[in-house]
N, CA, C and O atoms as a GROMACS GRO file, in nm:
protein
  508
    1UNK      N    1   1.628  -2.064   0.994
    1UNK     CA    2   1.561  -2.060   0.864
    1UNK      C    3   1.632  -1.958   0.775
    1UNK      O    4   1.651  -1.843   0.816
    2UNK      N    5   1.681  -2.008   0.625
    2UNK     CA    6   1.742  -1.918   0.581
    2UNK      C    7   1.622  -1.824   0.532
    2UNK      O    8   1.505  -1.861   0.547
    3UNK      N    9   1.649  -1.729   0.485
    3UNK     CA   10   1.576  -1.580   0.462
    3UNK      C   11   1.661  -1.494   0.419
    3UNK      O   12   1.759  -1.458   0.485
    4UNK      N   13   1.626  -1.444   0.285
    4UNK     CA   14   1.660  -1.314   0.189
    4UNK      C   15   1.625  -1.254   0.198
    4UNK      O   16   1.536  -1.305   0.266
    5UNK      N   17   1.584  -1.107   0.193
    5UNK     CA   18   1.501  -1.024   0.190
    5UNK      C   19   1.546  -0.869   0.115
    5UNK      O   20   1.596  -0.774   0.176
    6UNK      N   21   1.510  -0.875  -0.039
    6UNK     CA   22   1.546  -0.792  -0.101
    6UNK      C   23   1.474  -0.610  -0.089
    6UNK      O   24   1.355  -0.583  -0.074
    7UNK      N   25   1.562  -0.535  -0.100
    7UNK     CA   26   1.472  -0.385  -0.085
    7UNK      C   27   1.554  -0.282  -0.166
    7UNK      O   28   1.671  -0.311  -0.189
    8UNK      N   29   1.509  -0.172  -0.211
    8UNK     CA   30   1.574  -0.055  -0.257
    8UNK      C   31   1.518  -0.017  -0.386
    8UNK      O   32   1.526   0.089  -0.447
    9UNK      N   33   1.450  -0.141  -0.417
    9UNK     CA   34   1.378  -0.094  -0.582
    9UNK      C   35   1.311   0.017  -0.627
    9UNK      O   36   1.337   0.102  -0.542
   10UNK      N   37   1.253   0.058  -0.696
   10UNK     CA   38   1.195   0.199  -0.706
   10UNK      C   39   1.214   0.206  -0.868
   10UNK      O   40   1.286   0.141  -0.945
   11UNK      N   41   1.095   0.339  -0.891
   11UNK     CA   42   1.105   0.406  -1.069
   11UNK      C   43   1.216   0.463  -1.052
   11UNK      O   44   1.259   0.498  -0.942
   12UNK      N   45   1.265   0.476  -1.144
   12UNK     CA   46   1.421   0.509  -1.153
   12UNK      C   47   1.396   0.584  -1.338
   12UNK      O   48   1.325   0.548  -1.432
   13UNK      N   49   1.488   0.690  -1.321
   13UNK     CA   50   1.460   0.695  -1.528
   13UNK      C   51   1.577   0.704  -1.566
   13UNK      O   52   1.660   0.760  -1.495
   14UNK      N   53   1.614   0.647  -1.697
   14UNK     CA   54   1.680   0.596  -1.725
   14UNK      C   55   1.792   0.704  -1.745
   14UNK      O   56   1.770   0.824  -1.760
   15UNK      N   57   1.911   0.646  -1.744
   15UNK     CA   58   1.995   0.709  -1.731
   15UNK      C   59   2.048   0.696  -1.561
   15UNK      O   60   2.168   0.713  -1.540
   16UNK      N   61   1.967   0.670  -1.457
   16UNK     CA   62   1.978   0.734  -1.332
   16UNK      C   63   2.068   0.580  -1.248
   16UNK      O   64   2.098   0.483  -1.318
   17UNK      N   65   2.090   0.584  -1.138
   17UNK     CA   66   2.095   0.495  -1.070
   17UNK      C   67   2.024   0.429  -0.936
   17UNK      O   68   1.929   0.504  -0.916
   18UNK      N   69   2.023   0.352  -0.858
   18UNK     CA   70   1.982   0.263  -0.810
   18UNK      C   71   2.084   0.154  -0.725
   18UNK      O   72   2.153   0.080  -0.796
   19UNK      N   73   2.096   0.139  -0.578
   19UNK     CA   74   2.102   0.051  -0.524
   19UNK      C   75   2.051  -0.043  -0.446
   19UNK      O   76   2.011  -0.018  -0.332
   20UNK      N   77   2.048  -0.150  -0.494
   20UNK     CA   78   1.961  -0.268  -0.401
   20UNK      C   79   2.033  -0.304  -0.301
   20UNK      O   80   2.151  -0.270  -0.289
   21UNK      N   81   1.971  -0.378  -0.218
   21UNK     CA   82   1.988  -0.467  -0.092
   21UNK      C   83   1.924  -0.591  -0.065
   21UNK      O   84   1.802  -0.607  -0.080
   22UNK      N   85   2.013  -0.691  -0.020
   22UNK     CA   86   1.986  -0.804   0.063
   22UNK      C   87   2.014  -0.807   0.187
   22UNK      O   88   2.125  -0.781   0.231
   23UNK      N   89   1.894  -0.847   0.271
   23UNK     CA   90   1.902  -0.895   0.419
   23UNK      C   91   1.930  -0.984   0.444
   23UNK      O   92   1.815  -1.029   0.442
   24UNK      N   93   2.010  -1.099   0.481
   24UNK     CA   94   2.012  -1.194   0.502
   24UNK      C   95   2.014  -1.291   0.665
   24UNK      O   96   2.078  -1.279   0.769
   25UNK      N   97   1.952  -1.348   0.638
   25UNK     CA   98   1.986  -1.400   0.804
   25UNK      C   99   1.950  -1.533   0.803
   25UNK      O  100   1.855  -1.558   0.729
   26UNK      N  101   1.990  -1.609   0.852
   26UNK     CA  102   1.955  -1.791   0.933
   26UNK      C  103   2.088  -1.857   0.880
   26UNK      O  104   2.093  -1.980   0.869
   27UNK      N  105   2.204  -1.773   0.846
   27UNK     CA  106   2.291  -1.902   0.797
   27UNK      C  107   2.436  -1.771   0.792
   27UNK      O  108   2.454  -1.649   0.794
   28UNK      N  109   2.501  -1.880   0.787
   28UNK     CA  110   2.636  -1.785   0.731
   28UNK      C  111   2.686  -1.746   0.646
   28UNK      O  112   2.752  -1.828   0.581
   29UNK      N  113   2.686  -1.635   0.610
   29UNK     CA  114   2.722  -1.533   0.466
   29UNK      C  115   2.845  -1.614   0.422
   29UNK      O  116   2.848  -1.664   0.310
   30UNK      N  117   2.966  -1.630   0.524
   30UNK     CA  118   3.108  -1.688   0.487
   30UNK      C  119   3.078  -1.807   0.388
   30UNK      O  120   3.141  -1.828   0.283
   31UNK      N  121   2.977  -1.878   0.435
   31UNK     CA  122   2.990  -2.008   0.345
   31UNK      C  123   2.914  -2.039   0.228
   31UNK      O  124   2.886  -2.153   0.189
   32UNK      N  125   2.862  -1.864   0.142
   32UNK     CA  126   2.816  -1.905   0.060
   32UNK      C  127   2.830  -1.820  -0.099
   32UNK      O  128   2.863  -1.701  -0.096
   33UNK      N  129   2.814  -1.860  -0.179
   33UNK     CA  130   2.860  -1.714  -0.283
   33UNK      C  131   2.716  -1.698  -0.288
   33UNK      O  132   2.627  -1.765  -0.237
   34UNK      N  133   2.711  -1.559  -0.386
   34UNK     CA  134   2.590  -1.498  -0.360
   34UNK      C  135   2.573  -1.405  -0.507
   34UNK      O  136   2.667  -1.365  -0.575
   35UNK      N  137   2.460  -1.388  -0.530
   35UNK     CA  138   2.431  -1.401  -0.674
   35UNK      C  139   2.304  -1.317  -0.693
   35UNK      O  140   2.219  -1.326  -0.604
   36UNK      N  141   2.269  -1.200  -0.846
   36UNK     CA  142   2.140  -1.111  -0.836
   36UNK      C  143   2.124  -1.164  -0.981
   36UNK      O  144   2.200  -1.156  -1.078
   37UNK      N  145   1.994  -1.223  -0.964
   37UNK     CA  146   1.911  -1.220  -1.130
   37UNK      C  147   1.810  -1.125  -1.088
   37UNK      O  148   1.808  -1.051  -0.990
   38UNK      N  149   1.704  -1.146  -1.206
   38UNK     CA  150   1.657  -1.059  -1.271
   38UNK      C  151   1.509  -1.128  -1.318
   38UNK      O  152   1.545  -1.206  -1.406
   39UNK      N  153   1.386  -1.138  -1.309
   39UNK     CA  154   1.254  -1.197  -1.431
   39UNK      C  155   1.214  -1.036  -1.519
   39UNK      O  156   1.192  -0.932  -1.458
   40UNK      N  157   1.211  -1.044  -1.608
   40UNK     CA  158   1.092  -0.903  -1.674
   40UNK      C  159   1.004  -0.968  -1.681
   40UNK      O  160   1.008  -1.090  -1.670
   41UNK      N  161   0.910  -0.904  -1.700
   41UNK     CA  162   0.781  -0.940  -1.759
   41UNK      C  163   0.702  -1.020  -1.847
   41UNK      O  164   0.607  -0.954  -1.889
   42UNK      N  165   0.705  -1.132  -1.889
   42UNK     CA  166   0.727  -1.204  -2.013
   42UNK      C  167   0.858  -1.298  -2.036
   42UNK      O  168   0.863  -1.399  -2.106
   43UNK      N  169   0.932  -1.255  -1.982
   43UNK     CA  170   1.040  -1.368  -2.011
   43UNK      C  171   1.143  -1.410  -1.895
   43UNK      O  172   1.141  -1.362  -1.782
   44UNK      N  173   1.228  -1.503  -1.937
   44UNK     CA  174   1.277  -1.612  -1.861
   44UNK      C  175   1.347  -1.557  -1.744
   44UNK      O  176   1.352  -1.435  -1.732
   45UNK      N  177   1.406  -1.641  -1.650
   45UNK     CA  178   1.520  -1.590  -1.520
   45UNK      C  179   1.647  -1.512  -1.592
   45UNK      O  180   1.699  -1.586  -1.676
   46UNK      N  181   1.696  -1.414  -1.585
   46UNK     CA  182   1.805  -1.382  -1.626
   46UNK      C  183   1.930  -1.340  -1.514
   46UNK      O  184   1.925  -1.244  -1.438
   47UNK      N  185   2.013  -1.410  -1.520
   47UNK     CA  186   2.153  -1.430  -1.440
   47UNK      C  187   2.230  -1.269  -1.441
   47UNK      O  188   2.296  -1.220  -1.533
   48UNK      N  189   2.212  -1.234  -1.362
   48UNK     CA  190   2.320  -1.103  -1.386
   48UNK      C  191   2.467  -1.080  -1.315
   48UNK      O  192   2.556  -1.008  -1.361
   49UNK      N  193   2.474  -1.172  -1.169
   49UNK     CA  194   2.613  -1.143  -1.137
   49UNK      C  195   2.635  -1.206  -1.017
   49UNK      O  196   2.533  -1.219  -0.950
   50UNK      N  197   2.733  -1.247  -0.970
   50UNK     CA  198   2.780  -1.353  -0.871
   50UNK      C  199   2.896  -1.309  -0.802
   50UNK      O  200   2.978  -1.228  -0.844
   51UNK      N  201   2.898  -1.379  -0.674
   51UNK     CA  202   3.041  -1.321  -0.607
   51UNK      C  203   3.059  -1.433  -0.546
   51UNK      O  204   2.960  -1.486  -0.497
   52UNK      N  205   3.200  -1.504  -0.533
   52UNK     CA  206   3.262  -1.607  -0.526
   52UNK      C  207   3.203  -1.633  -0.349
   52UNK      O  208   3.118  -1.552  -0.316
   53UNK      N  209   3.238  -1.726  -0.252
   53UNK     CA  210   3.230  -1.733  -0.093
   53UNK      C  211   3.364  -1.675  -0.028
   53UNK      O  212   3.384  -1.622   0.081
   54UNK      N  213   3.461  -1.708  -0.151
   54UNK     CA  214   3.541  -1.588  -0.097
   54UNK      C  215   3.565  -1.439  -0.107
   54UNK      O  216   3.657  -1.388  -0.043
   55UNK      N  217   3.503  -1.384  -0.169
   55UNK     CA  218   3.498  -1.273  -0.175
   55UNK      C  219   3.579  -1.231  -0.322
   55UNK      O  220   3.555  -1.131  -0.390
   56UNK      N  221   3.657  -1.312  -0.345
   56UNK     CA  222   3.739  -1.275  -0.477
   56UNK      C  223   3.719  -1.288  -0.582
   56UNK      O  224   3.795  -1.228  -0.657
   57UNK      N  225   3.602  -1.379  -0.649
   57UNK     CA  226   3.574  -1.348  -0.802
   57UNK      C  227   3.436  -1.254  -0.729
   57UNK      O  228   3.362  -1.252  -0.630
   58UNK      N  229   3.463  -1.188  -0.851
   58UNK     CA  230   3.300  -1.159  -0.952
   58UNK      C  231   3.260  -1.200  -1.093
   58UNK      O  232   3.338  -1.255  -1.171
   59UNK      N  233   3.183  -1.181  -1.109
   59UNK     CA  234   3.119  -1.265  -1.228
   59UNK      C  235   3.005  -1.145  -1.298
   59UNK      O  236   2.914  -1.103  -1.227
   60UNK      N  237   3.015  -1.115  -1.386
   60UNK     CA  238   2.866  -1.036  -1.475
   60UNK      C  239   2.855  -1.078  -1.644
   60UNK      O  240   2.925  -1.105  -1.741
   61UNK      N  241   2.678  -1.059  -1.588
   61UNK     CA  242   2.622  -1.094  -1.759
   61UNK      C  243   2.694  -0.985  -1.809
   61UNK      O  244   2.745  -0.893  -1.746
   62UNK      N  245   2.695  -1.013  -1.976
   62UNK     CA  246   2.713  -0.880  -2.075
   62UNK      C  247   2.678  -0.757  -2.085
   62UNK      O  248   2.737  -0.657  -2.126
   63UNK      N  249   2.543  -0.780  -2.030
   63UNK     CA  250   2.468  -0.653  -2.107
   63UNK      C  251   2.447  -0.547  -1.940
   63UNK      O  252   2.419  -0.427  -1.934
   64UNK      N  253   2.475  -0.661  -1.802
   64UNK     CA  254   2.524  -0.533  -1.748
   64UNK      C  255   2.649  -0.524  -1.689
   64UNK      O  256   2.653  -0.515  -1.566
   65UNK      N  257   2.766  -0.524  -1.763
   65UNK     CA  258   2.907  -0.561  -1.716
   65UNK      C  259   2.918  -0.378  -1.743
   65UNK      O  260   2.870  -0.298  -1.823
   66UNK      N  261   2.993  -0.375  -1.648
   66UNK     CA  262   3.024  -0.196  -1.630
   66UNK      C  263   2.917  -0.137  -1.609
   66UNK      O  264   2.922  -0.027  -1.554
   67UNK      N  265   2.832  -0.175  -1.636
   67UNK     CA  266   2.722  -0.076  -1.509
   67UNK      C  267   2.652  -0.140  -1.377
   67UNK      O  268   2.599  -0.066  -1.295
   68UNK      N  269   2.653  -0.291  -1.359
   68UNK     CA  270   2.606  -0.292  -1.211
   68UNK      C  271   2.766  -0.312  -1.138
   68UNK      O  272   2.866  -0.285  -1.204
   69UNK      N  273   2.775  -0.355  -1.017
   69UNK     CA  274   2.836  -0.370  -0.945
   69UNK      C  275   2.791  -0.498  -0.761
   69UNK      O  276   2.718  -0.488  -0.662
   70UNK      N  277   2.872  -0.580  -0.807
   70UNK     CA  278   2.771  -0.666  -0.675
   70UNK      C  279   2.901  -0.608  -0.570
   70UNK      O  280   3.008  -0.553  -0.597
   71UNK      N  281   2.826  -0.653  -0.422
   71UNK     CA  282   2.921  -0.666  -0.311
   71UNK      C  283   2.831  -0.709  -0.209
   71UNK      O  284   2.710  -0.730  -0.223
   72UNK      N  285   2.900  -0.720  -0.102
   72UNK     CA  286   2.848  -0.763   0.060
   72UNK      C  287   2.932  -0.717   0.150
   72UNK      O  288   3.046  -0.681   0.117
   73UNK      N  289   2.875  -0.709   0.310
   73UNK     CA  290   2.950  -0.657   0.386
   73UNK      C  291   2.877  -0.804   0.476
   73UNK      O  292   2.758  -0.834   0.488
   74UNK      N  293   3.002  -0.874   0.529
   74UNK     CA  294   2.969  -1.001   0.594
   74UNK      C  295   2.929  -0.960   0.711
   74UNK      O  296   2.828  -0.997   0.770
   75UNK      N  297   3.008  -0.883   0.747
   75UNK     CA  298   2.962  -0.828   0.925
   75UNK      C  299   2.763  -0.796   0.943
   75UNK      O  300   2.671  -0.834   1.015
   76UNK      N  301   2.779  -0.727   0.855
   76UNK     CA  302   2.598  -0.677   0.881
   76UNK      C  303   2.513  -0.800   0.797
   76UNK      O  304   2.391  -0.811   0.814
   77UNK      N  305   2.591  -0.893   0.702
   77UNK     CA  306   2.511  -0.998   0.613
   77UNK      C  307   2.408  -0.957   0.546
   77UNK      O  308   2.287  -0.981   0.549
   78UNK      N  309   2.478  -0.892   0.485
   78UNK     CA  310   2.422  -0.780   0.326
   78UNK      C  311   2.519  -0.806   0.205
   78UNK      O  312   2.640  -0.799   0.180
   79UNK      N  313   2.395  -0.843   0.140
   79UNK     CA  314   2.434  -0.817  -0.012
   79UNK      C  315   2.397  -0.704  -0.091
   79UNK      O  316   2.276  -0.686  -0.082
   80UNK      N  317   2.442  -0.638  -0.151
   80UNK     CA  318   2.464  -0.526  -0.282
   80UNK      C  319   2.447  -0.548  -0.395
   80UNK      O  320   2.514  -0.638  -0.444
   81UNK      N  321   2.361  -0.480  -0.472
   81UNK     CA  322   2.355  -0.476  -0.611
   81UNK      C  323   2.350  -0.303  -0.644
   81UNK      O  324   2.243  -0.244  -0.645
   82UNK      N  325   2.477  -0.236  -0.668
   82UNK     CA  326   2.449  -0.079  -0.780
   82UNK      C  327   2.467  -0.090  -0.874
   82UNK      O  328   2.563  -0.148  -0.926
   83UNK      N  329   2.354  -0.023  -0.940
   83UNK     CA  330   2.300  -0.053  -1.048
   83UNK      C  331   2.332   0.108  -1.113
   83UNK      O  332   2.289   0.203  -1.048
   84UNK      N  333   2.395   0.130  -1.218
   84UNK     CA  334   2.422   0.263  -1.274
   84UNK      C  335   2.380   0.267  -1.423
   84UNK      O  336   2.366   0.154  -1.470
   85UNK      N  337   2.355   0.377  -1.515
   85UNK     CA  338   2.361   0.383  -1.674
   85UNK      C  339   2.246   0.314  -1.661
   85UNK      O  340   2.272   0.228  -1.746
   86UNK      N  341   2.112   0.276  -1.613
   86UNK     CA  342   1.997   0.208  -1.634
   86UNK      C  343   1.907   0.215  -1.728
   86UNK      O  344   1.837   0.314  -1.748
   87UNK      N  345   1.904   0.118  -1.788
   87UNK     CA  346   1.809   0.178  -1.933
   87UNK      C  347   1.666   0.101  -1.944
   87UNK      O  348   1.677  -0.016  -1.907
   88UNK      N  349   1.553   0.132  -1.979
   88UNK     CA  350   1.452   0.067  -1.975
   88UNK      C  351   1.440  -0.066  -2.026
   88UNK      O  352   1.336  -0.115  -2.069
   89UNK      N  353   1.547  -0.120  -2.019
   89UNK     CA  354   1.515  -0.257  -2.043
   89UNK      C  355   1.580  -0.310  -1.953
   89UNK      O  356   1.604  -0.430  -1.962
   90UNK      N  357   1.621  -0.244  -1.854
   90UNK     CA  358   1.657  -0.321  -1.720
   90UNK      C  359   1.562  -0.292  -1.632
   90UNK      O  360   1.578  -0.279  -1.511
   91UNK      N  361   1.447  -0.282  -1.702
   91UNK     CA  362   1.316  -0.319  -1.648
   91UNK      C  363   1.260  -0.441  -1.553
   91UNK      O  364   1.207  -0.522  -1.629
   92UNK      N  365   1.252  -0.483  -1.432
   92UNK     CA  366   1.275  -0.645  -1.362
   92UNK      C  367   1.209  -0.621  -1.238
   92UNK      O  368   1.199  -0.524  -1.164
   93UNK      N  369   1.162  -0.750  -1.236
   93UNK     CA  370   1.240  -0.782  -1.068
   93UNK      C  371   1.346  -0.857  -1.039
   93UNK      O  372   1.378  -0.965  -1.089
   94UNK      N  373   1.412  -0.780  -0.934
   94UNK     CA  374   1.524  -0.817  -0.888
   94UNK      C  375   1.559  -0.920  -0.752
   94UNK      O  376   1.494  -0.901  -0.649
   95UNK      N  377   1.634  -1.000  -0.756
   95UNK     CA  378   1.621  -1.110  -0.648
   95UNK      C  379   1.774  -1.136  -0.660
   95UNK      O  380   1.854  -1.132  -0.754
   96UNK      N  381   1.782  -1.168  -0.508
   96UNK     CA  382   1.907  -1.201  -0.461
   96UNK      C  383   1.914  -1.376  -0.434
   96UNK      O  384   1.813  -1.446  -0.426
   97UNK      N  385   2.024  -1.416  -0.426
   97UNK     CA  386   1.997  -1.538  -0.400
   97UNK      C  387   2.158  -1.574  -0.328
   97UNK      O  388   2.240  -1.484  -0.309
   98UNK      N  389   2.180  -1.693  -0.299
   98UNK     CA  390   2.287  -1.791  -0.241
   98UNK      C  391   2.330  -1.915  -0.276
   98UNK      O  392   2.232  -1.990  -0.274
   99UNK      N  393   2.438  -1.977  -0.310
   99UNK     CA  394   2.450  -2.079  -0.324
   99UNK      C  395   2.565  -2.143  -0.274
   99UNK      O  396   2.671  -2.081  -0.272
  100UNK      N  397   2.557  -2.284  -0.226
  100UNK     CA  398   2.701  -2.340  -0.144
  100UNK      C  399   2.768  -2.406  -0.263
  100UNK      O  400   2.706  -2.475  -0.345
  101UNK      N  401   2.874  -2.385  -0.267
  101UNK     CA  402   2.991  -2.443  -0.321
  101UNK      C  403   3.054  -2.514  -0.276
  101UNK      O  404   3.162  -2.466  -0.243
  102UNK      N  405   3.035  -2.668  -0.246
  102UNK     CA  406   3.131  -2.696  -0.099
  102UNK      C  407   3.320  -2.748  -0.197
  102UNK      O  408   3.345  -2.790  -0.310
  103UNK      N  409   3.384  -2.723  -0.107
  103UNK     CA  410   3.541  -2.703  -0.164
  103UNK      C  411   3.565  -2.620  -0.292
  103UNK      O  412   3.660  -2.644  -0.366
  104UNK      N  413   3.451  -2.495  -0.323
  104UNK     CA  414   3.507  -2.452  -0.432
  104UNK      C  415   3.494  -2.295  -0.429
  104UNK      O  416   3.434  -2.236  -0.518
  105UNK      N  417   3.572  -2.208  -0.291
  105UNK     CA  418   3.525  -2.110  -0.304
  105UNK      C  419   3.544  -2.013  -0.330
  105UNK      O  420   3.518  -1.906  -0.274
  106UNK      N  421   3.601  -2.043  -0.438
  106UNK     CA  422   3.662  -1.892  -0.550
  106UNK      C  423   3.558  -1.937  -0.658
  106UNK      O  424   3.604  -1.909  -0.768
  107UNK      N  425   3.447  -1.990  -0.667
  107UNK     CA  426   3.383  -2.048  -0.783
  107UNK      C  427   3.230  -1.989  -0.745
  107UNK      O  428   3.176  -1.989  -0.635
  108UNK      N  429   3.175  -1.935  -0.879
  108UNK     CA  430   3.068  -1.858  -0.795
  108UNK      C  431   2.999  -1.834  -1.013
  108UNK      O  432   3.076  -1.781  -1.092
  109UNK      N  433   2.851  -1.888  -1.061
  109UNK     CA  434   2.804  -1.893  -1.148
  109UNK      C  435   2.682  -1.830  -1.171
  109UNK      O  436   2.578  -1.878  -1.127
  110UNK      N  437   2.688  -1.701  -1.253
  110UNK     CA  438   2.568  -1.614  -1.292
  110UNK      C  439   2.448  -1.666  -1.318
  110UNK      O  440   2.343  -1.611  -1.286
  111UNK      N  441   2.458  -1.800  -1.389
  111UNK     CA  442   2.333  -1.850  -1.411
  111UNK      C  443   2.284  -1.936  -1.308
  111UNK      O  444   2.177  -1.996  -1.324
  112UNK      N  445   2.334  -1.943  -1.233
  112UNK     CA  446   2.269  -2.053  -1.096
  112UNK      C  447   2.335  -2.161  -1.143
  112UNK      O  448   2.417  -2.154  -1.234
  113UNK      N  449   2.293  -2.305  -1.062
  113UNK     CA  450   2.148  -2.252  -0.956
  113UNK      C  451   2.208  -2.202  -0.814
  113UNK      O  452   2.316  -2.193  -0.755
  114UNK      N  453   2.076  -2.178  -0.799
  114UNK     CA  454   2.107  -2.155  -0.640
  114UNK      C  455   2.039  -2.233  -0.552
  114UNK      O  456   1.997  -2.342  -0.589
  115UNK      N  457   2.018  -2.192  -0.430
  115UNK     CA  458   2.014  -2.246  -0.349
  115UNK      C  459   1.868  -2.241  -0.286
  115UNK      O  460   1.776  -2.320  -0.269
  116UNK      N  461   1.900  -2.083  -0.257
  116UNK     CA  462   1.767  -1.966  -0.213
  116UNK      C  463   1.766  -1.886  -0.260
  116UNK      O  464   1.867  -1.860  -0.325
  117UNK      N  465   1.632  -1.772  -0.263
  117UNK     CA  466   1.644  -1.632  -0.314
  117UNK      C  467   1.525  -1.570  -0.223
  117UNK      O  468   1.454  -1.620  -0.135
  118UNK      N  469   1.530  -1.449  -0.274
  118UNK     CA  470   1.454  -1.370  -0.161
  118UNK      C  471   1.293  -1.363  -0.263
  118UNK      O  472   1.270  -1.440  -0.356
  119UNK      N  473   1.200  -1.253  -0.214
  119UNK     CA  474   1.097  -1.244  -0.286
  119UNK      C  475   1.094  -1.126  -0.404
  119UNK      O  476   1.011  -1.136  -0.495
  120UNK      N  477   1.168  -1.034  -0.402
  120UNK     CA  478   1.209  -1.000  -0.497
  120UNK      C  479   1.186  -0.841  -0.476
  120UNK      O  480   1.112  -0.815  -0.381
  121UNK      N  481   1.243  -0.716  -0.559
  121UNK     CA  482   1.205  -0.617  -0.562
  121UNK      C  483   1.186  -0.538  -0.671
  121UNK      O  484   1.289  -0.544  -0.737
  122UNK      N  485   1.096  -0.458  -0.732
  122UNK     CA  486   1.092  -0.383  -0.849
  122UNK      C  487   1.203  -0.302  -0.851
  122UNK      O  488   1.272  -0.251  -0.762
  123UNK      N  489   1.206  -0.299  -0.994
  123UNK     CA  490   1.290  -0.194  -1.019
  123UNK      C  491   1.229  -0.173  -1.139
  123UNK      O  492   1.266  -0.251  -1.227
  124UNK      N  493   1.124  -0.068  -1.182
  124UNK     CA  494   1.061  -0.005  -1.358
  124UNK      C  495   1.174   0.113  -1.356
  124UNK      O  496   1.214   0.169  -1.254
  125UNK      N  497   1.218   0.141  -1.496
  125UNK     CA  498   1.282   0.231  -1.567
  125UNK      C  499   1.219   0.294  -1.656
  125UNK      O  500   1.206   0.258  -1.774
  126UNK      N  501   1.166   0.412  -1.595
  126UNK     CA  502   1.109   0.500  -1.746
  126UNK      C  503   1.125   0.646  -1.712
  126UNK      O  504   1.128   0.695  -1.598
  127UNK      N  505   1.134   0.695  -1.802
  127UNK     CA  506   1.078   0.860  -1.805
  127UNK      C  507   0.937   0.897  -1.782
  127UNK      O  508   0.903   1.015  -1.786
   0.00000   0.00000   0.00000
């Protein structure tokens, strides 16, 4: 059974940083790219960043290009999201997700879709 399982969220004030985590387990990390949006409160899914199945692209929205950072470590089948420069409007929950690409795996898309995602973790930004 595949299974996500996001953690690390927390109040954070702005300015500060923050790293998340994905657990992953029932499937193989190798065969899939892997991807962190975002819901606030009121509004829609927002796409923030993707990493190819091979490991070689990344991908980020605008508004957090130079301050998050995705990665994974395949061995332990963890995904990464640091999150730096945080400002209260990166106010969310945060969710990890997966998606197969089959023959395309330098190809990896911020906005989905995906596949799966986990249940999600806070992250509020305030003073």
């Amino acid at each position: 059974q595949l299974q996500l399982v996001e953690s690390g969220g927390g109040l954070v004030q702005p300015g500060g940083s923050l790293r998340l985590s994905c657990d992953t387990s029932g499937f193989n990390l190798d065969y899939y790219s892997v991807a962190w949006f975002r819901r606030a409160p009121g509004k829609e899914r927002e796409g923030l960043s993707c990493l190819s199945t091979d490991g070689l692209r990344k991908e980020y929205e605008e508004s957090v290009k130079g301050r998050f950072t995705i990665s994974r470590d395949i061995m332990k089948n963890m995904v990464y999201l640091q999150m730096d420069r945080l400002k209260s409007e990166d106010t969310a929950v945060y969710y990890c997700a997966i998606k197969n690409w089959p023959g395309a795996n330098n190809f990896c898309q911020v906005s989905g879709p995906f596949d799966k995602w986990g249940q999600g973790t806070q992250v509020p930004v305030s003073s």
